[in-house]
C-alpha positions as YAML, in Angstrom:
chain: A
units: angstrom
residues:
- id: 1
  name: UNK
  ca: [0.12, 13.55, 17.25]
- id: 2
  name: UNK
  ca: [0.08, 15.84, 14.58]
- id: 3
  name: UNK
  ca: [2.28, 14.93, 10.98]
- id: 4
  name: UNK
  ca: [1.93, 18.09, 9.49]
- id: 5
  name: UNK
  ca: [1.05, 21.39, 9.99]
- id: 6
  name: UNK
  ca: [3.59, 23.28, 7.79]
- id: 7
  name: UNK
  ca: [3.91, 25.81, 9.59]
- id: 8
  name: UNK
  ca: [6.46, 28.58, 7.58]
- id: 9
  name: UNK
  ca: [8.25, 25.13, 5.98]
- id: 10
  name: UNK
  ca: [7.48, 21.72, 4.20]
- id: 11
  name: UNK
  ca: [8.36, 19.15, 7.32]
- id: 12
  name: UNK
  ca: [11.00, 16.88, 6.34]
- id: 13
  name: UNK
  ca: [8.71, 13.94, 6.81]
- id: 14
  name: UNK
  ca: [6.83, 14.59, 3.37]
- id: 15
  name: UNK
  ca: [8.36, 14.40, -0.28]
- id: 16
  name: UNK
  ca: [6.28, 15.18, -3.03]
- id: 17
  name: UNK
  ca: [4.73, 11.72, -4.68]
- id: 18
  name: UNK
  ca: [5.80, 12.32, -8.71]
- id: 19
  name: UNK
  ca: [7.21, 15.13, -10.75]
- id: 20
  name: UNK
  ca: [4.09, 16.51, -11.10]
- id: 21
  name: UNK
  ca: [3.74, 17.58, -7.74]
- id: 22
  name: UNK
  ca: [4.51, 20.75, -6.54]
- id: 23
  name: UNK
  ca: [4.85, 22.36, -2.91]
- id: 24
  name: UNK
  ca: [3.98, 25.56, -1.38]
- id: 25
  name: UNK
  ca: [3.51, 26.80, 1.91]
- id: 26
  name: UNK
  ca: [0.33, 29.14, 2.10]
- id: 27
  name: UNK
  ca: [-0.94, 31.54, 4.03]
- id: 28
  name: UNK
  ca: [-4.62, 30.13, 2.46]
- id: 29
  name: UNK
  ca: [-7.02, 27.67, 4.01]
- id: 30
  name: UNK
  ca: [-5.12, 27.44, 7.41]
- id: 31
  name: UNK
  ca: [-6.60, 25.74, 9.95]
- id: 32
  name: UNK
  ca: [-3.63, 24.79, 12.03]
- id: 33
  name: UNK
  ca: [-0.94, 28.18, 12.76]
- id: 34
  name: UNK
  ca: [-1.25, 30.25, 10.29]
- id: 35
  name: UNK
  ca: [0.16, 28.11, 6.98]
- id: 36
  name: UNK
  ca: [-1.42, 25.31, 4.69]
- id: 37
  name: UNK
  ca: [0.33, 23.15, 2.43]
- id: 38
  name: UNK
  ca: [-0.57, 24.17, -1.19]
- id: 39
  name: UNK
  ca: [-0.17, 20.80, -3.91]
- id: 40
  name: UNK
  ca: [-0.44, 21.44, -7.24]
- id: 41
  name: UNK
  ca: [-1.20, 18.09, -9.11]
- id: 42
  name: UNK
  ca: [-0.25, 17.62, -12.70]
- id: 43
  name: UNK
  ca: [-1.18, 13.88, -14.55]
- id: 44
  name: UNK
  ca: [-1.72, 10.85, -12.39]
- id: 45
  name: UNK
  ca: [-0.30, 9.58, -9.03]
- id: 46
  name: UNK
  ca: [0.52, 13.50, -8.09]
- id: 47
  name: UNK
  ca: [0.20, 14.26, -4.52]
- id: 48
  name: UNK
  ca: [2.56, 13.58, -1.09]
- id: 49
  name: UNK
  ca: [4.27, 11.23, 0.54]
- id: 50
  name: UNK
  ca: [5.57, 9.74, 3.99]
- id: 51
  name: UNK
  ca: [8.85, 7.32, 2.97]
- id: 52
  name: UNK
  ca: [9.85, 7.40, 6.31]
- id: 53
  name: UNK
  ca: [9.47, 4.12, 8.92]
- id: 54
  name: UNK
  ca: [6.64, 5.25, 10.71]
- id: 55
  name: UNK
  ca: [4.92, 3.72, 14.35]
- id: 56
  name: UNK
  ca: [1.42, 4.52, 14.33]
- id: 57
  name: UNK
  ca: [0.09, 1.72, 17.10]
- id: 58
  name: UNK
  ca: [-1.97, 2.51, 19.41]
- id: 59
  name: UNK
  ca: [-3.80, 5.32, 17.37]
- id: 60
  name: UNK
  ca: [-7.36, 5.10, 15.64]
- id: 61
  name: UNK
  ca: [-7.59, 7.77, 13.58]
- id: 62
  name: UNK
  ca: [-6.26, 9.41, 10.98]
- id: 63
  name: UNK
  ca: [-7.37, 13.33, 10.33]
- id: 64
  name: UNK
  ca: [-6.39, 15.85, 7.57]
- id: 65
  name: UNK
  ca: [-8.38, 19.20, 6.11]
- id: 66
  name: UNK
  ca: [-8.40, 20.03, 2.97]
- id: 67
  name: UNK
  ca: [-9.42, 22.95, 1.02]
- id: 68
  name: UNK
  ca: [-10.52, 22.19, -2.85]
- id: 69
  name: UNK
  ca: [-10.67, 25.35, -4.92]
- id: 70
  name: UNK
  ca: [-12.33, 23.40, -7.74]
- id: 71
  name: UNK
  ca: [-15.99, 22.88, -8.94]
- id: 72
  name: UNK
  ca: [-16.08, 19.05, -8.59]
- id: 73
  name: UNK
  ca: [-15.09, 16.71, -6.13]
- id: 74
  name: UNK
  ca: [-11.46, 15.87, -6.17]
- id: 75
  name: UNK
  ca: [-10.18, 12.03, -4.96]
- id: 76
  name: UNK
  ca: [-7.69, 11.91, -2.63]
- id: 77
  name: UNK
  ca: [-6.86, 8.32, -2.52]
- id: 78
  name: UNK
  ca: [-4.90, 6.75, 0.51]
- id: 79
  name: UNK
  ca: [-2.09, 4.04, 0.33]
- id: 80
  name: UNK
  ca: [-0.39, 2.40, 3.37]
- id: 81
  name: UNK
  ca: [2.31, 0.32, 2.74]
- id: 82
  name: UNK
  ca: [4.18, -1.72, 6.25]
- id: 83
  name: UNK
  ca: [7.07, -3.67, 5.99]
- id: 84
  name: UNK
  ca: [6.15, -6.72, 4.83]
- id: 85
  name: UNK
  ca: [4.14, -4.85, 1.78]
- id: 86
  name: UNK
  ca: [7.75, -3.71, 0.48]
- id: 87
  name: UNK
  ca: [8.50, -8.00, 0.52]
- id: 88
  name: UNK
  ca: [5.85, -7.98, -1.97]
- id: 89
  name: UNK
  ca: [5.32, -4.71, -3.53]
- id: 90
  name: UNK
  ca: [1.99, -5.03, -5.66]
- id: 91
  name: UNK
  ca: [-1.57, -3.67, -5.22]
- id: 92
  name: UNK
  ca: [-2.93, -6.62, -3.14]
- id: 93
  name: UNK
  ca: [-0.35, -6.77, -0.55]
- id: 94
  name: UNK
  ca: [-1.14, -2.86, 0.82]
- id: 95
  name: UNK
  ca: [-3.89, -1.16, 2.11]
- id: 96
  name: UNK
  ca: [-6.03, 1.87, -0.66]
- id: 97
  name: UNK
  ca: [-8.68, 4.06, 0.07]
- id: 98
  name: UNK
  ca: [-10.55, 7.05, -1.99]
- id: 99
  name: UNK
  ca: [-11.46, 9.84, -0.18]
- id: 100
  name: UNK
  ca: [-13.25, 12.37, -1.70]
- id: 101
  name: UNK
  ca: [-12.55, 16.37, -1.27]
- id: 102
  name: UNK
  ca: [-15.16, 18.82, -1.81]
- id: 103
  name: UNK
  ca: [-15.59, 21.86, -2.65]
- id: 104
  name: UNK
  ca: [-14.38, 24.19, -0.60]
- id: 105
  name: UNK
  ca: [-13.17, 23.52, 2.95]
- id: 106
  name: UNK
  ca: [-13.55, 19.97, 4.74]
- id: 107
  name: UNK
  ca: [-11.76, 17.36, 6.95]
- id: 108
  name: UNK
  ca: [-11.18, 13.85, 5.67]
- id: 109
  name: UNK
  ca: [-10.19, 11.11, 8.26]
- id: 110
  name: UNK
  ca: [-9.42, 7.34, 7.78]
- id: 111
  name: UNK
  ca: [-9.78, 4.23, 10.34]
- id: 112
  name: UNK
  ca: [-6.80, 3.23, 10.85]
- id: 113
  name: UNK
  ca: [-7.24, 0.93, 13.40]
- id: 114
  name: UNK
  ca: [-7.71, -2.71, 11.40]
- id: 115
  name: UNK
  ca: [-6.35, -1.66, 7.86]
- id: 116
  name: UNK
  ca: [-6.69, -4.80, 5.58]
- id: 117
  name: UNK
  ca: [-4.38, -5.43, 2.88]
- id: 118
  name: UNK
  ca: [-6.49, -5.01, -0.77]
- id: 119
  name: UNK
  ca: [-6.26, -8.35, -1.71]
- id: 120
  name: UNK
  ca: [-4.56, -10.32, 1.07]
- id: 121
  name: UNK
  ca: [-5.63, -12.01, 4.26]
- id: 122
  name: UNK
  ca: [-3.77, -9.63, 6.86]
- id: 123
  name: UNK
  ca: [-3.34, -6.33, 8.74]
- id: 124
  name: UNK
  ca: [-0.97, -3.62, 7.97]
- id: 125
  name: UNK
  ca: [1.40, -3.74, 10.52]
- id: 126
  name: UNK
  ca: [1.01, -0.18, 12.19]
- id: 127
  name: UNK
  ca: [4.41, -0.52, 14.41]
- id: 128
  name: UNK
  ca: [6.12, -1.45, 11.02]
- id: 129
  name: UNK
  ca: [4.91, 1.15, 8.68]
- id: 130
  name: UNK
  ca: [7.10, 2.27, 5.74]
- id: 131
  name: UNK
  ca: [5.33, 4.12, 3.31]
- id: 132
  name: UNK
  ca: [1.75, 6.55, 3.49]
- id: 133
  name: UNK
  ca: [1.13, 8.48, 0.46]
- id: 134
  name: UNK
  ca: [-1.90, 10.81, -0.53]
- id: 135
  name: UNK
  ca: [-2.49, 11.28, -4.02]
- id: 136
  name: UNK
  ca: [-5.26, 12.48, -6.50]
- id: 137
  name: UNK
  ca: [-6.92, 10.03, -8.62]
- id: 138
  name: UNK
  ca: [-6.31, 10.32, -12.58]
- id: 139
  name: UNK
  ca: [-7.50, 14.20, -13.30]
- id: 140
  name: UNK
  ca: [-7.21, 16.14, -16.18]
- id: 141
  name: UNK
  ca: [-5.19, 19.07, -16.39]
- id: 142
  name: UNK
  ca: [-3.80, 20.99, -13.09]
- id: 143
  name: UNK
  ca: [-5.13, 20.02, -9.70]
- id: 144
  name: UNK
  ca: [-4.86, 22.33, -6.36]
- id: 145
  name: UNK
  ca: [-5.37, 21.36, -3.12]
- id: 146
  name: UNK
  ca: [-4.76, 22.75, 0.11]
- id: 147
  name: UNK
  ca: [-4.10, 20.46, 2.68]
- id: 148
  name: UNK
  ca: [-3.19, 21.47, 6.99]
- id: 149
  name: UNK
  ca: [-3.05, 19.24, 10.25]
- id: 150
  name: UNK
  ca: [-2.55, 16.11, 9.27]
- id: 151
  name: UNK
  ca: [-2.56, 14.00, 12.62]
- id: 152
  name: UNK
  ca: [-2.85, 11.01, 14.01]
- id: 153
  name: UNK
  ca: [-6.06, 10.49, 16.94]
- id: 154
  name: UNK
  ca: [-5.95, 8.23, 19.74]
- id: 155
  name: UNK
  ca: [-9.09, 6.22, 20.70]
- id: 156
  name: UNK
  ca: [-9.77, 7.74, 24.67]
- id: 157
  name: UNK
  ca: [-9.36, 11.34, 22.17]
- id: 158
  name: UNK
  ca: [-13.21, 10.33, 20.56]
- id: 159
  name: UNK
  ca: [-14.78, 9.45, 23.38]
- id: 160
  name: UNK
  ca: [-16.49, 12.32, 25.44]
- id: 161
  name: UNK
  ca: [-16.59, 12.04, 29.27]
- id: 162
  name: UNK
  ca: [-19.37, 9.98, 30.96]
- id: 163
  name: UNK
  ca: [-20.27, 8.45, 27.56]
- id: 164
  name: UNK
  ca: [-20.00, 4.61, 26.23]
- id: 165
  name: UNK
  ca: [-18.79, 3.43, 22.64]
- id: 166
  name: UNK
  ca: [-20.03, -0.15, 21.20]
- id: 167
  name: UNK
  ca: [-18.69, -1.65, 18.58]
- id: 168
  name: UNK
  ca: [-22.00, -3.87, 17.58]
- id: 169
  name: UNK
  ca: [-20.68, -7.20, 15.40]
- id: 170
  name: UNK
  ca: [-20.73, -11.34, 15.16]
- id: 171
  name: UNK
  ca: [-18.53, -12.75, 17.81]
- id: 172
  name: UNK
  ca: [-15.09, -12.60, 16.52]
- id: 173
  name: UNK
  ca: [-15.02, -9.66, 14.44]
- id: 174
  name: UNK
  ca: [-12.90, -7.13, 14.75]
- id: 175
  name: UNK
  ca: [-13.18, -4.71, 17.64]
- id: 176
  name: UNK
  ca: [-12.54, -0.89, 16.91]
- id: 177
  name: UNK
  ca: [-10.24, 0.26, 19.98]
- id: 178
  name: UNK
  ca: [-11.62, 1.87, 23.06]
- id: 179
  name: UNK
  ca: [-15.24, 0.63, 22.01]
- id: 180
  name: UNK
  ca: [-17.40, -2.00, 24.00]
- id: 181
  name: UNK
  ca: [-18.14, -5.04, 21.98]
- id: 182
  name: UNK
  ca: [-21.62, -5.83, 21.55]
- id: 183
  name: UNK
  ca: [-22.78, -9.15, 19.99]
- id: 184
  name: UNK
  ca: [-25.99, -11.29, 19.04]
- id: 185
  name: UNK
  ca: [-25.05, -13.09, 22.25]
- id: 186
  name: UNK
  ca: [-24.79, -10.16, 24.58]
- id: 187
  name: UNK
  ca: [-27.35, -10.47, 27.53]
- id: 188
  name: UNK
  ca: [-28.69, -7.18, 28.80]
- id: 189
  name: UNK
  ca: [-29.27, -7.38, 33.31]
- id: 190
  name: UNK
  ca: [-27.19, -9.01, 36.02]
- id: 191
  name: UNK
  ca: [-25.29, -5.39, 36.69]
- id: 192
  name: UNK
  ca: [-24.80, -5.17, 32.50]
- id: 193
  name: UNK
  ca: [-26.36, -1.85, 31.47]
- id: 194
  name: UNK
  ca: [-26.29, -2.54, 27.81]
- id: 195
  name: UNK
  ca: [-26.90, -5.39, 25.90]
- id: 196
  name: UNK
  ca: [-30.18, -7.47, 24.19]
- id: 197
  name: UNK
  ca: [-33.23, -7.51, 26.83]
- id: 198
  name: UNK
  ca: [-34.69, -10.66, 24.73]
- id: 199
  name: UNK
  ca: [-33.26, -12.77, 22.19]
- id: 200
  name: UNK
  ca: [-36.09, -13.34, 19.45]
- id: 201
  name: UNK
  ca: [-34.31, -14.37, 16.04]
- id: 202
  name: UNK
  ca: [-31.75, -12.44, 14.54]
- id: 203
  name: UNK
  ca: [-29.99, -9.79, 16.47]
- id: 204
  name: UNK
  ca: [-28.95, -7.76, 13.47]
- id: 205
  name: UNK
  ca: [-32.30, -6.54, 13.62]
- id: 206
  name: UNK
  ca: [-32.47, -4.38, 16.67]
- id: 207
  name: UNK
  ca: [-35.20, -6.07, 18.52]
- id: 208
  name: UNK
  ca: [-35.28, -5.86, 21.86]
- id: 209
  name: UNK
  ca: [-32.87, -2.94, 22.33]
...
């Protein structure tokens, strides 16, 4: 599902985060049509938003390239903000990430699948989401960045054909979607192709794989 891939035009969907942000469409650093999505970041909390409610269930992934022009890396932080988080607007009740952009051309993805609020004990709801925005970290100066194809990736879109995915973990934990769960307590035989052959002590350690 793709968000963005500003082709000739900014979509609708995205506003820019603070007056420090600037937009223009690019014929540079495409990877998506023939456009890019130049931001040019001045002082802190510069970058692009998504204020628009927003259903992202059932998908895994979220994918975006980015082109930095720069010398250093440049942080690209992530916040996701769901209904509830707008009840009780501060830091702890949404979900932040840093990602960091190198130099030159590269693709940045997040997990989206079991986002945990900073601070408190629950999941962004991903059928109630209200607010994504993608910013750069507190820079000096003017910041570029090129950014193209921002979508959205379901889980049977990772797997390739005639291939399994296990999610290894304690009983319990959380279970990345369209992955097998594996545990310290999974017995390997009896028609199960995967799984411990022998238990001896602690699982975590890979013994009898």
């Amino acid at each position: 599902r793709v968000l963005g891939d500003f082709e000739g035009s900014v979509e609708r969907l995205f506003q820019p985060n603070t007056g420090g942000t600037r937009f223009e469409v690019s014929r540079e650093h495409a990877t998506r049509g023939e456009f890019s999505l130049k931001v040019t970041c001045t002082g802190q909390y510069a970058g692009l938003q998504i204020s628009r409610a927003q259903d992202w269930s059932g998908y895994t992934l979220l994918r975006f390239d980015v082109f930095n022009p720069g010398d250093e890396p440049l942080p690209v932080n992530v916040d996701v903000r769901d209904e509830e988080s707008l009840r009780d607007s501060g830091w702890p009740n949404r979900f932040g990430k840093t990602l960091y952009a190198e130099p030159g051309a590269s693709r940045l993805e997040l997990n989206i699948s079991s986002l945990k609020c900073n601070q408190k004990n629950r999941l962004i709801d991903l059928s109630r989401l209200r607010s994504v925005l993608f910013y750069v970290g507190k820079v000096e100066g003017t910041k570029v960045l090129f950014i193209d194809n921002i979508h959205l990736v379901k889980p049977e879109e990772l797997q390739a054909p005639n291939s399994f995915a296990f999610d290894f973990g304690p009983e319990g934990s959380p279970l990345f979607p369209g992955f097998v769960a594996v545990t310290d307590r999974t017995p390997h035989g009896q028609g199960q192709r995967w799984g411990w052959a022998r238990r001896q002590g602690d699982a975590r350690h890979r013994r009898g794989t």
